[in-house]
C-alpha positions in Angstrom: 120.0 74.4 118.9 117.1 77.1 119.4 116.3 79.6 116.3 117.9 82.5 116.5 115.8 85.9 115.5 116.7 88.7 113.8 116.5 91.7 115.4 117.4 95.3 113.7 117.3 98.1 116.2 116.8 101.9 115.4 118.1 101.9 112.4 119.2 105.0 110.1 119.9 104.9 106.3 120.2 108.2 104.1 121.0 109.0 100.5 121.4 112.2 99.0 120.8 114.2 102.1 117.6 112.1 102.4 116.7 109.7 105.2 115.1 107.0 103.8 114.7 105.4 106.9 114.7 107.0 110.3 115.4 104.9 113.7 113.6 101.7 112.0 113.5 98.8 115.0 111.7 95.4 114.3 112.2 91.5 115.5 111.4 88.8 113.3 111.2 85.9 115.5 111.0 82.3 113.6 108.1 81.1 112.3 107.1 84.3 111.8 106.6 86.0 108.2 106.9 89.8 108.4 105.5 91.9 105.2 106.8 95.1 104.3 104.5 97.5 102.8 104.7 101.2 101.6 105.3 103.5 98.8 108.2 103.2 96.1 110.7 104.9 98.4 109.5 104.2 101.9 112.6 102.1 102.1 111.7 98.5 102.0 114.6 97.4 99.4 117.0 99.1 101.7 116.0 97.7 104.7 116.2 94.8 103.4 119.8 95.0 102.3 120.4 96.3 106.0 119.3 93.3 107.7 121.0 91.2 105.2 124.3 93.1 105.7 124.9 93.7 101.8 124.5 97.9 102.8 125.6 99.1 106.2 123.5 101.5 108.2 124.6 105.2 109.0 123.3 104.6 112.5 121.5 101.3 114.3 122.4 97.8 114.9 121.2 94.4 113.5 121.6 90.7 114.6 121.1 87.6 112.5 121.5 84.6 112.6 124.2 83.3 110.6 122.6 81.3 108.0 121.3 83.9 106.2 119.3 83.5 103.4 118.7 86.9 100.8 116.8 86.7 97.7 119.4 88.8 95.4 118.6 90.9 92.2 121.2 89.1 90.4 122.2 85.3 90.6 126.0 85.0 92.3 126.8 82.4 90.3 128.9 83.1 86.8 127.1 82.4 83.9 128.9 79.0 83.1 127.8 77.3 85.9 124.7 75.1 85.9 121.5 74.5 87.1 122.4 71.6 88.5 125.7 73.9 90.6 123.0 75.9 92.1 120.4 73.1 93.2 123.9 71.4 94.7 124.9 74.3 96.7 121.7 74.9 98.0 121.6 70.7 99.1 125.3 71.3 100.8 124.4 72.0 104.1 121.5 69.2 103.9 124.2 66.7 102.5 126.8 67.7 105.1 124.6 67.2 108.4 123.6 63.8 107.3 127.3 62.7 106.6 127.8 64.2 110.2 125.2 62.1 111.5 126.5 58.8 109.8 130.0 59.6 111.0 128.9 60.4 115.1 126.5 57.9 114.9 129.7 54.7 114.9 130.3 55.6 119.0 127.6 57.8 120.7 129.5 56.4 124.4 131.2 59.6 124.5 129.3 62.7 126.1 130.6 65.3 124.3 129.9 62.9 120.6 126.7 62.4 121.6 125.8 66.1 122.5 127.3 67.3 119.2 124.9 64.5 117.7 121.9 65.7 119.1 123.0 69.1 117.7 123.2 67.8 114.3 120.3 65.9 114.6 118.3 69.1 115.6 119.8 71.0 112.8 119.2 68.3 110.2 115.2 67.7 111.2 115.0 71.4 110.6 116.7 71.4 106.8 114.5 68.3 106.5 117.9 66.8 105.3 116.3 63.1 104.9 114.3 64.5 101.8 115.9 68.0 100.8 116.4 65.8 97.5 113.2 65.1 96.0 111.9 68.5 97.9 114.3 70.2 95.3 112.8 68.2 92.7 109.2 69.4 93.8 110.4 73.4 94.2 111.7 73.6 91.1 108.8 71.8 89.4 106.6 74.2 91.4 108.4 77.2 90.6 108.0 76.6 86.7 111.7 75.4 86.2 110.5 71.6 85.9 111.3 71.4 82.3 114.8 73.3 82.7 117.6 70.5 82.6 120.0 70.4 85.5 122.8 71.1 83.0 121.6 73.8 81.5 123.8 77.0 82.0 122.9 79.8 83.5 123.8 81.9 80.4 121.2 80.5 78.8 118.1 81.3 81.3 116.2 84.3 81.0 116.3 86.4 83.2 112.8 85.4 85.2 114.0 82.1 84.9 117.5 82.9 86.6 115.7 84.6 89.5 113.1 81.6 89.7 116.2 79.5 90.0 117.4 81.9 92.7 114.3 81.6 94.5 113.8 78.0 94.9 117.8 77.7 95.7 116.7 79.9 99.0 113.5 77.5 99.9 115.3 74.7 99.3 118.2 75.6 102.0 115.8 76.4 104.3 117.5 78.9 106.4 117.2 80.5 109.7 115.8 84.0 108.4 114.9 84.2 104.7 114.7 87.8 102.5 112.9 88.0 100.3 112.3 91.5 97.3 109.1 91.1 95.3 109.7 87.1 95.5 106.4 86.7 93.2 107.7 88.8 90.3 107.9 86.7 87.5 105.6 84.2 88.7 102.6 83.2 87.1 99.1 82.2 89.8 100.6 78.7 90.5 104.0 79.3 91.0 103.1 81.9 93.4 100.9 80.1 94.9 103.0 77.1 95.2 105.6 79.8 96.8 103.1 80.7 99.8 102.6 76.9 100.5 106.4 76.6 100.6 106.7 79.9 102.7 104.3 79.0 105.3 106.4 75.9 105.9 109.3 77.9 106.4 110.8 77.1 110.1 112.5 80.4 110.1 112.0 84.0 110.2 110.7 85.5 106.7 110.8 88.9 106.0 109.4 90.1 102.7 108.9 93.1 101.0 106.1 92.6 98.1 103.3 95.1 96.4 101.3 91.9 95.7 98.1 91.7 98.3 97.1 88.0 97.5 100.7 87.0 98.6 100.9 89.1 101.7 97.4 87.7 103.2 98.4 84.3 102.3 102.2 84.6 103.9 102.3 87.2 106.8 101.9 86.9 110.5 102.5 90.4 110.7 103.0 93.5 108.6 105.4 96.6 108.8 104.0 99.9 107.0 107.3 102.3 106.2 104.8 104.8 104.9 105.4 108.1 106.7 103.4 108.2 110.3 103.4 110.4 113.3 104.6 107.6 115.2 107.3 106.3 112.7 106.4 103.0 110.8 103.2 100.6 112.3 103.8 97.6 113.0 100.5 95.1 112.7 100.2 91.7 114.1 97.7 89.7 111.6 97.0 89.6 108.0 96.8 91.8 105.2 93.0 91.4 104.7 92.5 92.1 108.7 95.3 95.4 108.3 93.3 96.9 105.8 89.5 96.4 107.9 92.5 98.1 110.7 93.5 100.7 108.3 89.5 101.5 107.1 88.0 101.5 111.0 91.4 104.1 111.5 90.4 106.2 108.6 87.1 106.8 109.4 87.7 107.7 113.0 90.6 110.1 111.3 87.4 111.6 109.4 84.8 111.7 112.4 87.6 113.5 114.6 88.6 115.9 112.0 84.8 117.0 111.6 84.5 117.4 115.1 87.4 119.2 115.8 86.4 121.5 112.8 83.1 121.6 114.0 84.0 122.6 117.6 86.2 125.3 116.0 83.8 127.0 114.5 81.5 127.3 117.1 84.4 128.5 119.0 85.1 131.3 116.8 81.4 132.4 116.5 81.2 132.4 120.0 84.4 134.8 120.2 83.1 136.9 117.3 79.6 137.1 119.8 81.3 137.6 123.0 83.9 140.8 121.9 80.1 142.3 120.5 79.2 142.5 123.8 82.3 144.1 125.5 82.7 146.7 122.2 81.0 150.1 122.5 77.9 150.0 119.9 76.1 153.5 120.7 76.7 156.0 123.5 75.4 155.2 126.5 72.1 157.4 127.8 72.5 159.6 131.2 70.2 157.3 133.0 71.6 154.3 132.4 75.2 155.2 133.6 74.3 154.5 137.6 73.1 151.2 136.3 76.0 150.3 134.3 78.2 151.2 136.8 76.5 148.9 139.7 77.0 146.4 137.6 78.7 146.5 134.2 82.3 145.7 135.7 81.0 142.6 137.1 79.1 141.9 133.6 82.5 142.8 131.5 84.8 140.7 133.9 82.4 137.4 133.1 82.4 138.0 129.8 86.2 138.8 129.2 87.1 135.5 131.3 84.5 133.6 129.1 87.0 135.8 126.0 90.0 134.3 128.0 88.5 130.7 128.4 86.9 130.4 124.7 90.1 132.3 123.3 92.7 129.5 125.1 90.7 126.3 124.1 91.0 127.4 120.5 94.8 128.1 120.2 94.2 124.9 122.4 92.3 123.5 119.4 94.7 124.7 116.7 97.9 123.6 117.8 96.6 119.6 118.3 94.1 119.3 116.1 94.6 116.4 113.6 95.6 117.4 110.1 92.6 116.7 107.2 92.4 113.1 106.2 94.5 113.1 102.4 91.8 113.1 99.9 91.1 109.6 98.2 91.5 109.0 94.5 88.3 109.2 92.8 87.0 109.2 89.0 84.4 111.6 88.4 84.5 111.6 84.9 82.3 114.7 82.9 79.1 114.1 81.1 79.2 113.1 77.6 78.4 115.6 75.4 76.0 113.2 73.4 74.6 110.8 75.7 74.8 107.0 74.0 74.7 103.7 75.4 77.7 102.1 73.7 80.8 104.6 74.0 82.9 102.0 71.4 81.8 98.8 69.6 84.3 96.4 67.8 83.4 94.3 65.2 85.4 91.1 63.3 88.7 93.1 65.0 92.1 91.8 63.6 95.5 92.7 64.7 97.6 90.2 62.8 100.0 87.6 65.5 98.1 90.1 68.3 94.4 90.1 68.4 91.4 89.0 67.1 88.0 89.5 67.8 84.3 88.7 67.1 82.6 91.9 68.9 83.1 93.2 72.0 80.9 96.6 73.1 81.8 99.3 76.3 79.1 101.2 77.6 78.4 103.9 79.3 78.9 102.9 82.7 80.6 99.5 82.4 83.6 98.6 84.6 85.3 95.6 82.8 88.4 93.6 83.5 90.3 91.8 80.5 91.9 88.6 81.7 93.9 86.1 79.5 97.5 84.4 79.0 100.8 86.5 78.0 100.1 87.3 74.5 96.5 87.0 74.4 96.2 90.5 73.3 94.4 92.6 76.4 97.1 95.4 76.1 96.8 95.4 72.5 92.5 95.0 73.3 93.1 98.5 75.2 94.9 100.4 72.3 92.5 99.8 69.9 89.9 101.0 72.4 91.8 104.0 72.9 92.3 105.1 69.3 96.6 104.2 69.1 95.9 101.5 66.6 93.6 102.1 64.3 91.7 98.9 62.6 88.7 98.4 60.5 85.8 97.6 63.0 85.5 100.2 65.5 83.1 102.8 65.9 83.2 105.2 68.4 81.3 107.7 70.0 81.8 111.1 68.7 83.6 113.9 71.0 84.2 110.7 73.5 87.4 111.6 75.7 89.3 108.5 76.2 92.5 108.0 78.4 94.6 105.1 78.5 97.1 104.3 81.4 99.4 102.1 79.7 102.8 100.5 80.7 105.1 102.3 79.1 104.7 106.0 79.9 106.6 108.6 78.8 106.6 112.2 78.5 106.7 114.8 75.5 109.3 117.1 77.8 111.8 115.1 79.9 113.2 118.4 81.2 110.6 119.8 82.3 109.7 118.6 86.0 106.5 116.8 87.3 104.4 119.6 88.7 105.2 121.5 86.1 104.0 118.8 83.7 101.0 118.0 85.3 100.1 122.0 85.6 100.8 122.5 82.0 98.9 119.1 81.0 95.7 120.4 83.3 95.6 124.4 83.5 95.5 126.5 86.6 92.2 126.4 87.8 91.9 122.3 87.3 95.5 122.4 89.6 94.1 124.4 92.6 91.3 122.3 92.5 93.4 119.1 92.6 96.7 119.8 93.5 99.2 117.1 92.9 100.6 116.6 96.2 97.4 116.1 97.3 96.8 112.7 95.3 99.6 110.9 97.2 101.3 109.4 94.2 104.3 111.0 94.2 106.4 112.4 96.9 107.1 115.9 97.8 110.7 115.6 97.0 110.1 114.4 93.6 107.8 116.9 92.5 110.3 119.4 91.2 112.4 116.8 89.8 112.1 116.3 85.7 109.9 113.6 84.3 113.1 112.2 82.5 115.1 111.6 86.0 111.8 109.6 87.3 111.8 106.0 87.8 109.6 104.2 85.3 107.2 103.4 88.0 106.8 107.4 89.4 106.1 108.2 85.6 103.4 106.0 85.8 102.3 107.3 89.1 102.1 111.0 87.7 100.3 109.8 84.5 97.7 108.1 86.6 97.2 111.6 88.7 96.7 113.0 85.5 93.9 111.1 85.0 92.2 111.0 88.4 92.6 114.8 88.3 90.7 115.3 84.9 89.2 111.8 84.1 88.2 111.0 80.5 84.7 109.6 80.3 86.6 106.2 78.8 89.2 105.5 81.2 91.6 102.5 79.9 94.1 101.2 82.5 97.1 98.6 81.7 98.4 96.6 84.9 97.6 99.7 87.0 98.3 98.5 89.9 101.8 97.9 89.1 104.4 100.6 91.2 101.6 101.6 93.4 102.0 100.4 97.3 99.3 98.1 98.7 97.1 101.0 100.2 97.1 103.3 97.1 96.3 99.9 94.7 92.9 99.7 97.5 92.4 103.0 97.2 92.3 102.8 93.3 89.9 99.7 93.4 87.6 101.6 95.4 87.9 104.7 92.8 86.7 102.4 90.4 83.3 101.6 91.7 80.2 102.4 90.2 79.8 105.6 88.5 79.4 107.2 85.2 81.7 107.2 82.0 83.4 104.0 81.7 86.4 101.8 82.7 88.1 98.8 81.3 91.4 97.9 82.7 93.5 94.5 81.9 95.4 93.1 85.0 97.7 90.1 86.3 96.8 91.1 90.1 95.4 88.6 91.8 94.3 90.4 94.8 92.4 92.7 92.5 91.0 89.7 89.9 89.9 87.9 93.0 87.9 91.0 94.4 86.4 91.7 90.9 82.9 91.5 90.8 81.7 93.8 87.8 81.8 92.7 84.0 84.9 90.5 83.0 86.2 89.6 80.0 88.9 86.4 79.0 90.8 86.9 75.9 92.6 83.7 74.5 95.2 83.7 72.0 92.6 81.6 69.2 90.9 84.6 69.6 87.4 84.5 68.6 84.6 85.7 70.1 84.9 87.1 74.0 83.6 85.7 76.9 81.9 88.3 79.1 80.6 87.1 82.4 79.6 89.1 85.8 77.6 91.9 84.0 75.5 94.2 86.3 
C-alpha cells in the first residue's frame, strides 16, 4: 500500500475582493515536512484549510490522501467527553488493523486473504499499531498532559491544554499527511521540542504553517514563502537556517544589481545630456568655417544622433526592466542623549508585590539585554518599570531620557482613525516622508487606510513597532516582539538590534532568537532576588 501525496494545484482563494492566494501549486510527498512561511495575511491558515478540505477553493484542485490528519483551532469533541475518548479515537484505527490481522491470520491458504493480509500488515507497521499504546502514553507525557487523568473532561482543560490534547491525538494516529497551524503555540522548550522528534518520525507528508524559526529548522525538508514575489510564492528545498543564508546571498545580489543598474543609468543620461550639446547650435557659425562644416558636419551629426538613438534606446531599455530598489531594512538609529550618562536607569531593592522583585539591575547606554525566566517571573512587569508605567520606589532615571516600550497589549488612543493616519499624526510630516510607512513592510498596503480599531491584534503591534523604528527612543523596551511578525521580518528585527547607541532590553520566549543571543542576558526567577547577568560585552 504506497503513501499517497498530496498535491494542490493552482489554487485560487479570495475574500473581500481580495485574493489571498493566487494560482498556489505544491506537492508534499511523504516523508517530507513542508513549512509555510510569510506575513500575517500571505495565506498560510487558508491554505491550509484548502488542502484539508474544511474551505473550498474559488479556482484549483487538491488531492489527499484519505486519512487526513488537521490540527483544528477548536477540539471536535463536546465538552463532556474525556481525555481518555480522545486518546481512544485516535488508537482506533491502530486497534482495528491489529484485530484484522488476528482475524486473516486463522487461514492465509487463500490468495485474495493473504493479499488483503499483506495490506494490513503494511498499513499496521506504518501506525506502529504493536505499540501505538504506550507511544500515547509517551506523547502525552511529552506534550505536558502527563499529569492530566484520562477521565478528565474536556470542559475542564484549558484551552492550551485542549489544543495540546489535540495535538498529540494527530501524532498519535499517525496519518498519511498531517496539518499542522502554529502546532508549537502553547508549548513550552520541551514540549516543542519533544514535538520536532515526534515530527521527524512522521511516515507521512507534514505540512505546517508556523512563525517559530527553531521549529522550522528542526522539522522542514522544504519551505514555501507565500510572501508576495514576481514569480508567485518560492518554493526552497532545505532548511530554514540554509533559506535564510539563500535569502541573504539573494538580497545582496538584489543590492549590487540595483546599484549597477542605477549606476549605468546615470552615466547614460550624462552621456545624453553631452551628446544633444553637441548637435544644439551654441554661437553662430563664422563665414570661414561653413565650407568646412559642410564637408563634413552631416557625417559628424549623423554619428552623433545614432550614438542619441543608441544611448536614448538602452535607457528606456534600462527603465522598463530595471529591478525595483531593495525595501529598506528596519533599523534603530536612536538620537543622542541630550546629557550623555553611562547608566540610562538603575533599580535598586525593586518590589512589585506577587510580580517582581529585585536586588539591582542597571541599563546603559549602549547595552542590548534579553530578560529570560518562567511565566510569572516578572520580565513584562521588569519592562514597565523600566519604562516609567509603574512607578516604584528604587529607580532613577536619566533625565530627558526617551524611552519606548513595545508591549503586548497595544492599543490606540483613536480606534477610528486609520493607521497611516495614526502613524503621521504620532510622527509629523517631515519624520513621515523620511520614513514612510509602507516602506517598513509591517503592514500591508490594503490595511493602511483601514482604522486602528478594525486591526487584528497582531497588525496593531506591527504599526506600533514602525512607530518606533521610524523615530526610535534612546531606551527601546520590547515585549515578545517577535510575536505576529513572519520569519524574515523577526531576522530582519534581530539584525536591527545590533550594536549601536541608546539602548535595548527586550524579554522573549523565542527560541530561535534566545539561541542566537549573544549580548548581555538576564534570568529572572519568581524568588526573585538579585539578577543574573551573563554575556556582557
Amino acid at each position: 500500500m504506497a503513501e499517497a501525496a498530496l498535491v494542490a494545484h493552482e489554487l485560487v482563494r479570495g475574500f473581500g475582493g481580495r485574493r489571498v492566494l493566487d494560482g498556489v501549486s505544491l506537492t508534499a510527498a511523504p516523508g517530507r515536512r513542508l513549512g509555510l512561511i510569510g506575513e500575517n495575511g500571505a495565506g498560510k491558515s487558508t491554505l491550509l484549510r484548502l488542502l484539508a478540505g474544511t474551505d473550498q477553493p474559488d479556482g484549483g484542485t487538491v488531492t489527499r490522501p484519505p486519512d487526513l490528519g488537521f490540527l483544528h483551532q477548536e477540539m471536535t469533541f463536546p465538552d463532556a467527553a474525556t481525555v481518555g475518548d480522545v486518546v481512544d479515537d485516535a488508537l482506533a484505527e491502530a486497534r482495528a488493523v491489529l484485530a484484522d490481522l488476528d482475524r486473516l491470520a486463522g487461514d492465509l491458504t487463500d490468495e485474495a486473504r493473504l493479499a488483503e493480509y499483506a495490506e494490513r500488515l503494511e498499513l499496521a507497521q506504518r501506525l506502529d499499531a504493536w505499540d501505538a499504546g504506550r507511544r500515547a502514553g509517551l506523547v502525552l507525557d511529552g506534550l505536558g498532559l502527563g499529569g492530566v487523568t484520562r477521565d478528565r473532561a474536556l470542559g475542564t482543560l484549558s484551552g492550551g491544554q485542549r489544543r495540546r490534547l489535540a495535538l498529540a491525538a494527530l501524532v498519535v494516529r499517525r496519518p498519511s499527511a498531517l496539518l499542522l497551524d502554529e502546532p508549537t503555540n502553547h508549548l513550552d522548550d520541551d514540549a516543542a521540542t519533544f514535538l520536532e522528534e515526534q515530527l521527524r518520525g512522521q511516515p507521512g507528508a507534514v505540512v505546517v504553517a508556523s512563525h517559530d524559526r527553531a521549529f522550522l529548522d528542526a522539522v522542514c525538508t522544504d519551505l514555501l514563502d507565500l510572501d508576495p514575489a514576481v514569480d508567485g510564492p518560492v518554493r526552497f528545498g532545505g532548511t530554514y537556517s540554509e533559506y535564510l543564508r539563500q535569502k541573504r546571498a539573494d538580497r545582496a545580489r538584489w543590492e549590487r544589481r540595483y546599484a549597477e543598474e542605477q549606476e549605468e543609468l546615470a552615466g547614460l543620461r550624462d552621456s545624453l545630456g553631452l551628446l544633444e550639446d553637441r548637435v544644439t547650435p551654441k554661437r553662430e557659425m563664422r563665414d570661414n568655417n561653413k565650407m568646412a562644416y559642410g564637408m563634413r558636419g552631416d557625417r559628424v551629426e549623423g554619428q552623433i544622433s545614432r550614438r542619441i538613438r543608441n544611448a536614448t534606446r538602452r535607457l528606456e531599455e534600462l527603465d522598463r526592466r530595471s529591478v525595483p530598489a531593495p525595501p529598506r531594512p528596519l533599523s534603530f538609529t536612536p538620537p543622542a542623549l541630550t546629557s550623555p550618562a553611562d547608566e540610562l536607569v538603575s533599580l535598586r531593592q525593586v518590589h512589585v508585590p506577587d510580580r517582581l522583585t529585585l536586588d539591582s539591575f542597571d541599563v546603559r547606554d549602549g547595552d542590548r539585554v534579553l530578560v529570560t525566566g518562567l511565566n510569572g517571573s516578572g520580565k513584562s512587569t521588569l519592562l514597565l518599570v523600566l519604562a516609567g508605567r509603574l512607578e516604584v520606589p528604587g529607580v532613577r532615571r536619566q533625565p530627558g531620557l526617551r524611552v519606548g516600550l513595545l508591549d503586548q497589549d497595544t492599543s490606540f488612543a483613536n480606534p477610528r482613525r486609520t493607521a497611516r493616519a495614526t502613524y503621521g499624526r504620532a510622527l509629523g510630516a517631515d519624520r513621515v516622508a523620511e520614513v514612510p510607512l509602507e516602506s517598513l513592510g509591517l503592514l500591508h498596503r490594503w490595511d493602511l487606510g483601514k482604522p486602528v480599531g478594525a486591526l487584528s491584534v497582531g497588525q496593531r503591534r506591527r504599526l506600533a513597532l514602525a512607530l518606533l523604528v521610524a523615530d526610535p527612543p534612546q531606551l527601546l523596551l520590547l515585549d515578545e516582539p517577535t510575536n505576529h511578525l513572519s520569519p524574515a521580518l523577526c531576522d530582519e528585527l534581530e539584525d536591527a538590534l545590533g550594536p549601536g547607541p541608546g539602548a535595548v532590553v527586550l524579554a522573549s520566549h523565542d527560541r530561535w532568537l534566545r539561541g542566537r543571543w549573544t549580548a548581555a542576558e538576564v534570568a529572572l526567577s519568581k524568588s526573585g532576588g538579585q539578577v543574573r547577568r551573563t554575556g556582557d560585552t
